[in-house]
C-alpha positions in Angstrom: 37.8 54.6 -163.2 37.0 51.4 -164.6 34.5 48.6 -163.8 36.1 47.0 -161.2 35.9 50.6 -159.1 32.6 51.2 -159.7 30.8 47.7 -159.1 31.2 44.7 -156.0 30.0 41.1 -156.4 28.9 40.1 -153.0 29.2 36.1 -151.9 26.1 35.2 -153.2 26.2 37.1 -157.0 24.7 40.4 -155.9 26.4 42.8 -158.6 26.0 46.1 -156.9 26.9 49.3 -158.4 29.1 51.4 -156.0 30.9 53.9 -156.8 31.2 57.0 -160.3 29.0 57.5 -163.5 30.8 55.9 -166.1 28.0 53.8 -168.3 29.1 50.0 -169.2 28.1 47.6 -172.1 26.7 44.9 -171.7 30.0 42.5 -172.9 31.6 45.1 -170.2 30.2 43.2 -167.9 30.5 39.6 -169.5 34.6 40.2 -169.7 34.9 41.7 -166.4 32.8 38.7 -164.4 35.0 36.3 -166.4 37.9 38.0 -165.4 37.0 37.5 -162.1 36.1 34.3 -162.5 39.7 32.5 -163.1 41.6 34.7 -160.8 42.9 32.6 -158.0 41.7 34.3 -155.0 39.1 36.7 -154.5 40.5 40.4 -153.7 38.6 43.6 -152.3 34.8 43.2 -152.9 34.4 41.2 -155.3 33.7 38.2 -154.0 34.4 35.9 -157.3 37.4 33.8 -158.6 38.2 30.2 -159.9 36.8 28.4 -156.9 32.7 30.2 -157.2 30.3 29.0 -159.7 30.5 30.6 -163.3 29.0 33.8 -163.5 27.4 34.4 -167.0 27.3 33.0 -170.7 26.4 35.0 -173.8 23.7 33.7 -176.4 25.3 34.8 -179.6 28.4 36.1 -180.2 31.3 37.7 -177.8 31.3 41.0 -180.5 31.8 44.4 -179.4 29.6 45.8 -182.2 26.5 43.8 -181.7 24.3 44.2 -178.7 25.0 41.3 -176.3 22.3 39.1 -174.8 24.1 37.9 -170.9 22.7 35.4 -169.1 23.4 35.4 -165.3 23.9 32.4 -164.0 22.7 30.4 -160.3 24.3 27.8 -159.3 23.4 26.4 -155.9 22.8 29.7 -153.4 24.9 31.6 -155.7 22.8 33.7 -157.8 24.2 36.4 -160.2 22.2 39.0 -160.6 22.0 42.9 -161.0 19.4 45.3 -159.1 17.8 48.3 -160.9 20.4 50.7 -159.7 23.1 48.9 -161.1 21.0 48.6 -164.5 20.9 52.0 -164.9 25.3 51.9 -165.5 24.9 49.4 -168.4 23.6 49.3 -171.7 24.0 47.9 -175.3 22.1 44.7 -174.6 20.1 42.8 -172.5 20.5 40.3 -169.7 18.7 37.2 -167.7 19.3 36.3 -164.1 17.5 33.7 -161.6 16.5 31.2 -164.3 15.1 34.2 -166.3 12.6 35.2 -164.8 14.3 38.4 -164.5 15.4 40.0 -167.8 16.6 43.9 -168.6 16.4 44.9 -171.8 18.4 47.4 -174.2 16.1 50.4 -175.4 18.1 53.1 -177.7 16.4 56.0 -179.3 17.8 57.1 -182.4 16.5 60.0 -185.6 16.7 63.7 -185.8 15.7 65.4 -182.8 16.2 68.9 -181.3 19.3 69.3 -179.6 18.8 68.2 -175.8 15.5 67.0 -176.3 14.2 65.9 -173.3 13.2 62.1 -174.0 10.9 59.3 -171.5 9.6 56.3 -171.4 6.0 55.0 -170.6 5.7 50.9 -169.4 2.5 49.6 -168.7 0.5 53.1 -168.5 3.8 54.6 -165.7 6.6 56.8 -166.8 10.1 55.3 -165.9 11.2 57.5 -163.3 14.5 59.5 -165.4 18.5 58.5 -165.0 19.5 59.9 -168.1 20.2 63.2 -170.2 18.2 64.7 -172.0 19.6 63.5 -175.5 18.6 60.1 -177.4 19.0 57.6 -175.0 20.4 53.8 -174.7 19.4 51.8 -171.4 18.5 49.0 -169.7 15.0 48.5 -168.7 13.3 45.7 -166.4 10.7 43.8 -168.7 10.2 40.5 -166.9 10.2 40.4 -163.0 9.1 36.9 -161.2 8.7 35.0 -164.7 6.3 37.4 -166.1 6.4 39.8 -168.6 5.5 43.3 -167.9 2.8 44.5 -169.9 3.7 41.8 -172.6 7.4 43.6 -172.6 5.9 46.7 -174.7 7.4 50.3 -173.9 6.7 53.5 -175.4 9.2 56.5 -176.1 8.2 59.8 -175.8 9.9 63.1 -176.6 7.3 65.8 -175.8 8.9 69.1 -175.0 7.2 72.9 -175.1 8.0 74.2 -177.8 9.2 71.4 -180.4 6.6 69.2 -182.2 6.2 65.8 -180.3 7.1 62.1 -181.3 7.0 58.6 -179.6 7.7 55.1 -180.7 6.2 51.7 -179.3 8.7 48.9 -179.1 8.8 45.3 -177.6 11.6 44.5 -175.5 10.3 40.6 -175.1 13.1 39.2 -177.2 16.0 40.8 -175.8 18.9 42.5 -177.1 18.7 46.2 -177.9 15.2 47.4 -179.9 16.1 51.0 -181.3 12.7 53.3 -181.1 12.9 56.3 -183.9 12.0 60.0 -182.5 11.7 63.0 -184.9 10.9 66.1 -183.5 11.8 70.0 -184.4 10.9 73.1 -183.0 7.6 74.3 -183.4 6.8 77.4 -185.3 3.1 77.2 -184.2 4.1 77.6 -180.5 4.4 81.6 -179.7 2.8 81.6 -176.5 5.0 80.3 -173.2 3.5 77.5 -170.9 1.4 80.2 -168.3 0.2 82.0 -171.3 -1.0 78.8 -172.6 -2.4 78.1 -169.8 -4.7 81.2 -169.3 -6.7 79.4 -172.2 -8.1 76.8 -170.3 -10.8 79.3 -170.0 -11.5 79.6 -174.0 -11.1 75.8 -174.5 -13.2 73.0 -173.9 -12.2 69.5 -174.6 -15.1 66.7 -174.4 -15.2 63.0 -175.1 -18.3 61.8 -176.0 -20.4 61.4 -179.5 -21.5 64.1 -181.4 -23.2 64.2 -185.2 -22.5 67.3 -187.0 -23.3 68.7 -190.0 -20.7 71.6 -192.0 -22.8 72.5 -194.3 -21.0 71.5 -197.0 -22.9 69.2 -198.4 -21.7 65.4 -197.1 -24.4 65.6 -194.7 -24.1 65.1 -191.2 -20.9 62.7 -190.2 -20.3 61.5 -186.3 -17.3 62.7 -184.5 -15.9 60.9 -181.4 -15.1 64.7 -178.8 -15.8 68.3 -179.2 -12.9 70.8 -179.3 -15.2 74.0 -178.3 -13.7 77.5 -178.6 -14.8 80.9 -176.8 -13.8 84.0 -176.0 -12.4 84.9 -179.2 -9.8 82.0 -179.0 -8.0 81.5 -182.6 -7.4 78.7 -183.8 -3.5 78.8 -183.5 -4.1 79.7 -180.1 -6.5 76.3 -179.7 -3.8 74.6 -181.1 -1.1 75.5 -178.9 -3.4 74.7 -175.3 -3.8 71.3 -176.7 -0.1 71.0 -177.3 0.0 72.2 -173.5 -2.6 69.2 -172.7 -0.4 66.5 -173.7 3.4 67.7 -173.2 5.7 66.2 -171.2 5.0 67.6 -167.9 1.3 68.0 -168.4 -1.0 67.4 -165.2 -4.0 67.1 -167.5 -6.2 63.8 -167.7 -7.8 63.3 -171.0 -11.0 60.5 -171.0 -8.9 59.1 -167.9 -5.6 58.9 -169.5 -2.5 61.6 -168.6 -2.2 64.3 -171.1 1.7 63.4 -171.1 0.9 60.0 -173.3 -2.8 60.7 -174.6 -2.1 60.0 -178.6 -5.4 59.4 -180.2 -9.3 60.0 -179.5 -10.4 56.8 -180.5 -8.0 53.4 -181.1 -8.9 52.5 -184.9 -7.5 56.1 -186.1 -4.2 56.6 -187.5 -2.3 58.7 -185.0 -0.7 62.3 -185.0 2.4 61.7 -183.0 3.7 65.4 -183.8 0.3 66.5 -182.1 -2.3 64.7 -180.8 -4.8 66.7 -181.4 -4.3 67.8 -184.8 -1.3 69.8 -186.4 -1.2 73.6 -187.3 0.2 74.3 -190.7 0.1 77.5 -192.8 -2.8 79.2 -190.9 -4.7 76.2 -190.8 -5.4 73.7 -188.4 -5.3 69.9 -189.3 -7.6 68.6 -186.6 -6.9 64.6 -185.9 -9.6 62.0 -186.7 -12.9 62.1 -184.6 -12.6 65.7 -183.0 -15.5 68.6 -184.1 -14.5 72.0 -183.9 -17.1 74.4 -182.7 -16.8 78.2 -182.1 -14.8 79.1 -184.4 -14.0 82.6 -185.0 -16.0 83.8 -188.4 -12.8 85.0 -189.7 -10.9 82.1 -189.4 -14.3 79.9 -190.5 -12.8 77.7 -193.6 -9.2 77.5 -191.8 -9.4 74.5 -190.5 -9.8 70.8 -191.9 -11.5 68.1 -190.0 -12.1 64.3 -190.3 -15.0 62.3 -189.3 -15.1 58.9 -187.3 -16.0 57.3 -190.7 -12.4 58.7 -192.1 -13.8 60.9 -194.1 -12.2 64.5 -194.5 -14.5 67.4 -193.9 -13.5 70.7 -195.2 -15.9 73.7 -194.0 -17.5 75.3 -196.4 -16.8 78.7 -197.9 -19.2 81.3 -196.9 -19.8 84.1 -199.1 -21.9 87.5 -199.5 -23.6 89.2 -202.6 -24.1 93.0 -201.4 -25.8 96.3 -203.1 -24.9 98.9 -202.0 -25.9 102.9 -202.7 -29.5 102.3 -201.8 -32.1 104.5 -200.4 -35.2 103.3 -198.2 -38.1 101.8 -200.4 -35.8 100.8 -203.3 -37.2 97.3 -204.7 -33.7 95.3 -204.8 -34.0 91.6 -206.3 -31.3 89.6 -207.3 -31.4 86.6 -208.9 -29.3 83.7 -211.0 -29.0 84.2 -214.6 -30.2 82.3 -217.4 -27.0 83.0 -219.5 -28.7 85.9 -221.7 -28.9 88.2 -218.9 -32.3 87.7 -218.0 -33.2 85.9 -214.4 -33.6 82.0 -214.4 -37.3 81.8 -213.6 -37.7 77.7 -214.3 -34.4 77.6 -211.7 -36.7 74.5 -210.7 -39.3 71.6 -211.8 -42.0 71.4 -208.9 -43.7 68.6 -207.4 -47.3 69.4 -207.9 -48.7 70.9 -204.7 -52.1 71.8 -203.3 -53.2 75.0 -202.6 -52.4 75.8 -198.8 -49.2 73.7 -198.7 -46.8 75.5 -196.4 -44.0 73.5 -198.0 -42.4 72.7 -201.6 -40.6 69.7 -203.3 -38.7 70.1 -206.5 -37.4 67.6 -209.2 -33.9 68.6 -209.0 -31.2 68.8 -206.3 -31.1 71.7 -204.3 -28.3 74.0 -205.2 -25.3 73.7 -202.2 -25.1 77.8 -202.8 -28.9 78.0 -202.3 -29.3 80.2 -198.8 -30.3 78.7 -195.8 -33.8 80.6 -195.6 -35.1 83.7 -197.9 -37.6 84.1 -200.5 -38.5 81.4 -203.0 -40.9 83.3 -206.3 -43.3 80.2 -207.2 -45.6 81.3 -210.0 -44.2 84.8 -209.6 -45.9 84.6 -206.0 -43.1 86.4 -203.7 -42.8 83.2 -201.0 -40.6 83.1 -197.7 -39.2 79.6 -196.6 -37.6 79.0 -193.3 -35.2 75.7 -194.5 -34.6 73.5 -197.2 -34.5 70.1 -196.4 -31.3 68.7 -199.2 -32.2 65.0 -199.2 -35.7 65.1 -200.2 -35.4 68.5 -202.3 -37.7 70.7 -199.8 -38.2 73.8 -199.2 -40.0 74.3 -195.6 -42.0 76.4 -193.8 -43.3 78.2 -196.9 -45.3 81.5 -195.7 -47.9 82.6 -196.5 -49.0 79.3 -196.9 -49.5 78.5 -201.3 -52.0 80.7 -202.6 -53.1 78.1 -205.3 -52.7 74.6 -206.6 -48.9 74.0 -208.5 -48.0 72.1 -211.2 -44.7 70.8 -212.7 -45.0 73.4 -216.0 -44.8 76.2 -213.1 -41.7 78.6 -212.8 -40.1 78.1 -209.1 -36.4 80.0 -208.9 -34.8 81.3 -205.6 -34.0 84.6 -205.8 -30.8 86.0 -203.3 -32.3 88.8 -202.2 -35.7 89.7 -202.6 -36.5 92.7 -200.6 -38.2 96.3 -200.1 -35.3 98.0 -198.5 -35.3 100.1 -195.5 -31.7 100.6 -195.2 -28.5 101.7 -197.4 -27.5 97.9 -198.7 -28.8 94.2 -198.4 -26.1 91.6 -198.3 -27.1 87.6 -198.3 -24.5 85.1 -197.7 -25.0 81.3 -198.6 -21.8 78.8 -199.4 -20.0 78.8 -202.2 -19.9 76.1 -204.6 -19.0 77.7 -208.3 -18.7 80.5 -209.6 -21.8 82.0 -211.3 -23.6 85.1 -212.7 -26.8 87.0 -211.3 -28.9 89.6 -212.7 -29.7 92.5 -209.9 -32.4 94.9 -210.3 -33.1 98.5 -208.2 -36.4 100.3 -209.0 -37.6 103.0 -207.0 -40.0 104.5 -209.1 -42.3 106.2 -206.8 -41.7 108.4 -203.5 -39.6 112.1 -203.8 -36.7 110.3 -205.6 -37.5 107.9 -208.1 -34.7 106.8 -210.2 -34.4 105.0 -213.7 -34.3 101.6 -213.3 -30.9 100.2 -212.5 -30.2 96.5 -214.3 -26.7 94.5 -214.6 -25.0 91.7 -214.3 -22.5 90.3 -211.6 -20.2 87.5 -211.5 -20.0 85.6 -208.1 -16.7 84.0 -207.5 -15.1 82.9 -204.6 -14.7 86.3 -202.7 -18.6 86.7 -203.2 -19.5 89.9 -205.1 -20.6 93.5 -204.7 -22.4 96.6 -206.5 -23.4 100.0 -205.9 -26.6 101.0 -207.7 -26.4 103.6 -209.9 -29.0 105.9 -209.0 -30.3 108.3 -212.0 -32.9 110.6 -211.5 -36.3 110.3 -213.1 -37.7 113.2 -212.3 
């Protein structure tokens, strides 16, 4: 078939589309309504020959290769002008009618995306309702109706399909012509789970909008974030990841702070966006959460495999939790573990105190507070065996100190922080605090009373990463 089948000019320059599927350019158009135009007589439906007004003029050149720019023309009662139907059977261009205050657009995608990805686009907050493949695209789209611009002439393209990592593209179609829009997608390796089963996780997944000020724990303090990505239920992270892919996907039904999950892009409009996933990317075992969002509940095992950044741009990285543990003990062993002074003997003067009154339920020191230093324990002050609740980072206090200070402290005092300090009543003690280099501790067993006292057990451990672990070796001295 060719253009003359498949489109009618009516009497007064409606160009109607009637008739197959074959897609036309833009210069298609331009030749064919000339051709019309200095035919003798008018034939069949298309109402146009040498005697009607001229139908259209290029601005630019008449090339084949470059995306045209038509103008319809009015002359009179004779307006020239396409409707949205017939818009949707041309491309490679753009084109004005009724004095322009009508104008169509060319929009092509173009880049390396999955095979038959499905690909739409957004104007002015609305998807376009579909005419084409699923495969990059070229159209025409309406960007000026009744002398005004819609939405400034600023479209979106979006390829967001289950199982491929998204993209999408802002363009301005203002200036006519074609605008190309770049799309990258590829199939997801994250994404093991079907739609329905992603679904089901609504129930382990909370997404809120709102302020919150957290603090990791790993030393930067507390930093604001913009929403809350809260897990429960046992919900993984990869499986976290994937129900938020299933929030803003093409066909999503979800509203996110009152905007459609299927073009939701970015918490808060000052942060760089994600466009392979909105909410963060999975990678390696590890989820990438985008700017703003805090993660909470997040499964112990999985507790340092995920990266976050703060509304300030800053990038948080949890911080590594780890355990000293000795094992082989017996009920009423004396256990104490402590940081070494690099001879093998325990780091009393760990710390310079603030001088303190007798009955002071709390501590100050000169020096920062070690970032490995556990969260609550036993503090030795004098050699006086001391339990503190917190420590308090930015002004170097330890809090809640109980029993309350048995006697007046001065700065030539010993203060250290032993890791475990205890009388056990069971078969191991384990502490955990966060990592933050590695270092050596001295750890003492004594049990030398009861119906099996042993020799008293003394090494050293190296704490690394992974934390470390001994069995005491337990000698008879009997």
């Amino acid at each position: 078939m060719a253009i003359v089948d498949d489109f009618s000019i009516s009497a007064t320059g409606d160009i109607r589309h009637v008739s197959g599927s074959t897609v036309y350019s833009v210069l298609d158009l331009h030749v064919w309504l000339q051709d019309l135009a200095d035919d003798a007589a008018a034939t069949g439906n298309d109402l146009l020959d040498i005697l009607a007004p001229n139908p259209s003029k290029l601005d630019g050149p008449r090339d084949a290769a470059v995306a045209s720019r038509l103008n319809l023309l009015t002359s009179g009662s004779v307006a020239f002008n396409i409707d949205d139907d017939a818009a949707q059977y041309i491309n490679f261009g753009s084109i004005k009618q009724t004095g322009a205050t009508v104008q169509y657009s060319g929009l092509q995608t173009i880049g390396g995306i999955v095979a038959a990805s499905p690909v739409y686009v957004v104007q002015n907050g609305n998807k376009l309702t579909k005419f084409w493949s699923d495969v990059h695209i070229q159209i025409l789209i309406k960007v000026r109706t009744g002398g005004s611009l819609i939405d400034f002439g600023n479209v979106t393209a979006f390829s967001r399909k289950w199982g491929q990592t998204y993209s999408h593209f802002d363009v301005n179609l203002a200036a006519g012509g074609e605008t190309s829009a770049a799309l990258s997608t590829a199939v997801d390796s994250a994404i093991t789970l079907t739609e329905a089963q992603a679904a089901l996780l609504s129930s382990k997944v909370t997404v809120t909008f709102g302020d919150t000020t957290q603090d990791l724990n790993n030393g930067n303090g507390s930093k604001l974030y913009k929403g809350t990505i809260a897990l429960s239920g046992g919900c993984t992270l990869q499986e976290a990841y994937q129900y938020l892919q299933y929030l803003t996907r093409e066909t999503s039904s979800a509203t996110l702070n009152s905007i459609p999950g299927w073009r939701y892009r970015v918490l808060n409009s000052a942060y760089t966006e994600v466009p392979s996933a909105p909410f963060g990317t999975f990678a390696g075992g590890t989820f990438f959460v985008a700017q703003g969002w805090y993660l909470s509940g997040v499964l112990a095992a999985e507790s340092t495999k995920y990266q976050l950044i703060a509304h300030d741009g800053t990038t948080q990285v949890p911080p590594t939790v780890v355990g000293i543990t000795v094992g082989n003990l017996v009920s009423g062993d004396r256990v104490l573990v402590a940081r070494d002074d690099g001879s093998g003997n325990i780091l009393k003067d760990e710390y310079t105190p603030v001088a303190a009154s007798s009955g002071a339920t709390s501590l100050t020191v000169v020096e920062s507070i070690k970032t490995d230093t556990p969260s609550s324990g036993v503090i030795r002050i004098k050699g006086e065996r001391y339990t503190y609740a917190s420590f308090t980072a930015a002004t170097k206090t330890f809090n809640t100190l109980s029993p309350a200070l048995s006697g007046n402290i001065v700065t030539a005092d010993d203060v250290f922080v032993p890791y475990i300090d205890v009388a056990t009543t069971t078969t191991s003690e384990t502490v955990s605090f966060t990592y933050n280099a590695n270092f050596n501790c001295r750890v003492d067993v004594r049990n030398g009373s009861g119906v099996a006292p042993i020799v008293p057990f003394t090494t050293t451990i190296s704490v690394t990463n992974a934390g470390a672990s001994v069995n005491a070796s337990r000698n008879s001295d009997v």
